[in-house]
C-alpha positions as CSV (number, residue, x, y, z in Angstrom):
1,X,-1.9,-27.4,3.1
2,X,1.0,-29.6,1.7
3,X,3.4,-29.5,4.1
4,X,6.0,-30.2,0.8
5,X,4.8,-27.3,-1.1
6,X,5.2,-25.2,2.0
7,X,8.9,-25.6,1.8
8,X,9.2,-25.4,-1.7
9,X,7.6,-21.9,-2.2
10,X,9.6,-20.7,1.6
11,X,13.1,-22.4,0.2
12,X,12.6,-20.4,-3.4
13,X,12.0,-17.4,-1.1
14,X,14.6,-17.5,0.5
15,X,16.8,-17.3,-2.6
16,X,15.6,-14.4,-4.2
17,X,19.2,-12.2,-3.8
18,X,19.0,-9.1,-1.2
19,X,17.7,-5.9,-3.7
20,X,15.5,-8.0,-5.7
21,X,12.4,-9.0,-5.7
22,X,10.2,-11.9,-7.4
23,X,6.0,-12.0,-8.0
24,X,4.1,-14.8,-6.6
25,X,3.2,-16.4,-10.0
26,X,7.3,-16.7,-10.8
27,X,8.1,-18.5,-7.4
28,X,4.7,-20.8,-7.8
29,X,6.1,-21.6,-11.7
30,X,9.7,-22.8,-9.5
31,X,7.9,-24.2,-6.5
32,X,5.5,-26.2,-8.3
33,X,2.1,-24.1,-7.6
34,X,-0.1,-21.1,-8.3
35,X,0.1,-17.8,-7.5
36,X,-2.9,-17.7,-5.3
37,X,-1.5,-20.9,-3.1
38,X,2.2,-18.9,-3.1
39,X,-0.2,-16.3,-1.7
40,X,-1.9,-18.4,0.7
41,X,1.4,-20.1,2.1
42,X,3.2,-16.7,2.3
43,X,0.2,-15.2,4.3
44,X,0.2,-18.1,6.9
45,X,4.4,-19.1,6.8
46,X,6.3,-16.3,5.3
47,X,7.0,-13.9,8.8
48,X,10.5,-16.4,8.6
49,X,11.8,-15.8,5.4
50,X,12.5,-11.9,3.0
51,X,8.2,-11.8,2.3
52,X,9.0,-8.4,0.8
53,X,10.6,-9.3,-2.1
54,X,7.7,-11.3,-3.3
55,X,5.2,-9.0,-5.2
56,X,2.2,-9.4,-7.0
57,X,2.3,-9.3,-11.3
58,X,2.7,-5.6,-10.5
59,X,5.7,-5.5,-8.3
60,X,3.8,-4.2,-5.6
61,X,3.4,-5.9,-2.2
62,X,0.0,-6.5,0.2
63,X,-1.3,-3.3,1.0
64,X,-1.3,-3.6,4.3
65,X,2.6,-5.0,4.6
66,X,3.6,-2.0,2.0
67,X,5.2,0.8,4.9
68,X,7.4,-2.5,6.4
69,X,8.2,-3.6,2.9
70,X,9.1,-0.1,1.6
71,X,11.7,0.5,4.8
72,X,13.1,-3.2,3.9
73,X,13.3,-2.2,0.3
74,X,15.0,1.0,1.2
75,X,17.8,-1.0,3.1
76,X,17.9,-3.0,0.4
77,X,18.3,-0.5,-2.5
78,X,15.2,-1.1,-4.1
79,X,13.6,1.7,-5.3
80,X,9.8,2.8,-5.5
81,X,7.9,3.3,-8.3
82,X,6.4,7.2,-9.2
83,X,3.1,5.8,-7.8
84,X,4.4,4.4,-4.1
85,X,2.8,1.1,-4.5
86,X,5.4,-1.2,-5.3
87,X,9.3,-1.5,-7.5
88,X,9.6,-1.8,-11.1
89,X,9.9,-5.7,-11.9
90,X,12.0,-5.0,-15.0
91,X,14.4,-3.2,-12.8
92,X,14.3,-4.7,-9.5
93,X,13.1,-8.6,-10.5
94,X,14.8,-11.5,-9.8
95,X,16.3,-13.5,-13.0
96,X,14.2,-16.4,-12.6
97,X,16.1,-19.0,-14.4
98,X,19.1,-17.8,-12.2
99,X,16.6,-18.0,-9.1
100,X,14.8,-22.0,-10.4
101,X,19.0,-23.0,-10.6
102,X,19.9,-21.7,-7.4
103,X,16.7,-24.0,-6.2
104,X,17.6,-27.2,-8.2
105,X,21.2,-26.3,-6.8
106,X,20.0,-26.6,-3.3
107,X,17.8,-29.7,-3.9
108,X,20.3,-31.4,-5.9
109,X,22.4,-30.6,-2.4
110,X,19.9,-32.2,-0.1
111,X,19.5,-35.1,-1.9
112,X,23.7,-35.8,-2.0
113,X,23.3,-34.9,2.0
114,X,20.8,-37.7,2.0
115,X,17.7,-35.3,3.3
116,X,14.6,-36.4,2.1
117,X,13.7,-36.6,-1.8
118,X,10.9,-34.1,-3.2
């Protein structure tokens, strides 16, 4: 996998604000991928950063990471929705031209700092 695209799709992660949460096809859009390969990384490199505030379409997260998510979300204020699956994205989602300017913020900062251009 693209080492570069690993940290793109991680970095915009981490910037999706505490009681929010953002679906895997609106971090790819920012990151430069698809949904599936946001997917992919997330399952293989996400135990580092918030994975549960990335969703699926639906705002609901894996299945089998939706107990840990939920008790996260709870900290968080994020609220589930009448079916227990997942948050409502119009309520809870991240603005994502507020989250693609906090990213082109940050690699704006890394290329003054003299880090590696992407």
């Amino acid at each position: 996998m693209d080492e570069v695209v690993v940290e793109r799709v991680l970095r915009v992660v981490e910037l999706i604000p505490r009681g929010e949460i953002a679906a895997y096809g609106e971090i790819g859009q920012i990151a430069g991928c698809g949904p599936r390969q946001v997917g992919a990384i997330m399952s293989r490199y996400g135990g580092g950063v918030p994975w549960w505030r990335v969703t699926n379409s639906y705002g609901d997260p894996p299945t089998h990471l939706l107990d840990e998510a939920v008790a996260r979300w709870h900290a968080e204020g994020i609220a589930l929705k009448p079916n227990g699956r997942g948050a409502r994205i119009a309520v809870f989602g991240t603005d994502q031209a507020a989250l693609a300017a906090r990213y082109e913020a940050g690699l704006a900062g890394d290329k003054a700092c003299g880090q590696l251009d992407r």
